[in-house]
C-alpha positions as CSV (number, residue, x, y, z in Angstrom):
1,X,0.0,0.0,0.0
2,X,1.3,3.4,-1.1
3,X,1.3,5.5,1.7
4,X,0.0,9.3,0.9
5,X,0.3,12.4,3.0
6,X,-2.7,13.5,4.0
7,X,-2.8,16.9,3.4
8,X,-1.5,16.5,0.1
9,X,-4.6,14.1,-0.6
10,X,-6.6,16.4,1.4
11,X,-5.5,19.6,-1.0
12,X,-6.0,18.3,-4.0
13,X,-9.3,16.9,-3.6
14,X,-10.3,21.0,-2.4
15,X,-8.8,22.1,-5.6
16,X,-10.6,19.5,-7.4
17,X,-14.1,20.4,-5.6
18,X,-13.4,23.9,-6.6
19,X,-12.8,23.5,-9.6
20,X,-16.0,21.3,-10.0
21,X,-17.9,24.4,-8.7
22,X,-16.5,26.8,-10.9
23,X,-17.3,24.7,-13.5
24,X,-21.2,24.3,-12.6
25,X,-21.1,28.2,-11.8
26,X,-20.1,28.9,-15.2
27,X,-22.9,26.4,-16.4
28,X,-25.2,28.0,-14.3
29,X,-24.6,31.8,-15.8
30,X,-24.6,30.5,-19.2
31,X,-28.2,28.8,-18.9
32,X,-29.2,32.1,-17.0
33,X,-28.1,34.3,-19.7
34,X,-30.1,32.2,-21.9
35,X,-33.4,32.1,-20.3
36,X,-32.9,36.5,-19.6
37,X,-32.6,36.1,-24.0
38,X,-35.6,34.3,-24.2
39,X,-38.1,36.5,-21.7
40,X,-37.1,39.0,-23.9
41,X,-37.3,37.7,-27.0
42,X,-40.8,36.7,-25.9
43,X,-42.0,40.2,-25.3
44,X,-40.4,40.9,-29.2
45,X,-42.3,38.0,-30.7
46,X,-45.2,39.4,-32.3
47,X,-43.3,42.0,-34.0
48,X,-41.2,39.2,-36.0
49,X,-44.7,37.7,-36.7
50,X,-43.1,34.2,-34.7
51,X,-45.6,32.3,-32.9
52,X,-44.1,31.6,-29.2
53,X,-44.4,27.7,-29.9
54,X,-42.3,27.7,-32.1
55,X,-38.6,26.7,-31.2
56,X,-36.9,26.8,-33.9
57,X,-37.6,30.1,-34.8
58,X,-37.1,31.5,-31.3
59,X,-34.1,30.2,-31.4
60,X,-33.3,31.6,-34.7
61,X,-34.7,35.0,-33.2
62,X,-31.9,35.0,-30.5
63,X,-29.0,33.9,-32.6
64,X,-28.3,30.7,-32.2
65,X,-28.5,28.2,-35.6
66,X,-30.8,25.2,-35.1
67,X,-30.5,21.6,-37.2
């Protein structure tokens, strides 16, 4: 058995963690920056003539290319 120093193990498995959350954080600003697009692009819909329903061309609406 390899023995390891435990504040060594202990360190690296904070840095790891925090790395984790920056990681989610980032996620979480990204899907937030998103949805603020979207509400507004839903109070701009009827003057593109889009029906809300419609994904694709909300999408479209806010910039981002669909399949």
């Amino acid at each position: 058995m390899v023995y390891i120093e435990p504040s060594i193990f202990f360190s690296r498995s904070i840095l790891i963690s925090r790395t984790l959350n920056a990681i989610f954080y980032a996620k979480l600003s990204i899907v937030r920056s998103y949805l603020k697009k979207l509400a507004a692009t839903q109070l701009k819909m009827n003057d593109y003539g889009c029906k809300w329903q419609s994904r694709s061309c909300t999408l479209s609406k806010l910039g981002f290319k669909t399949l």
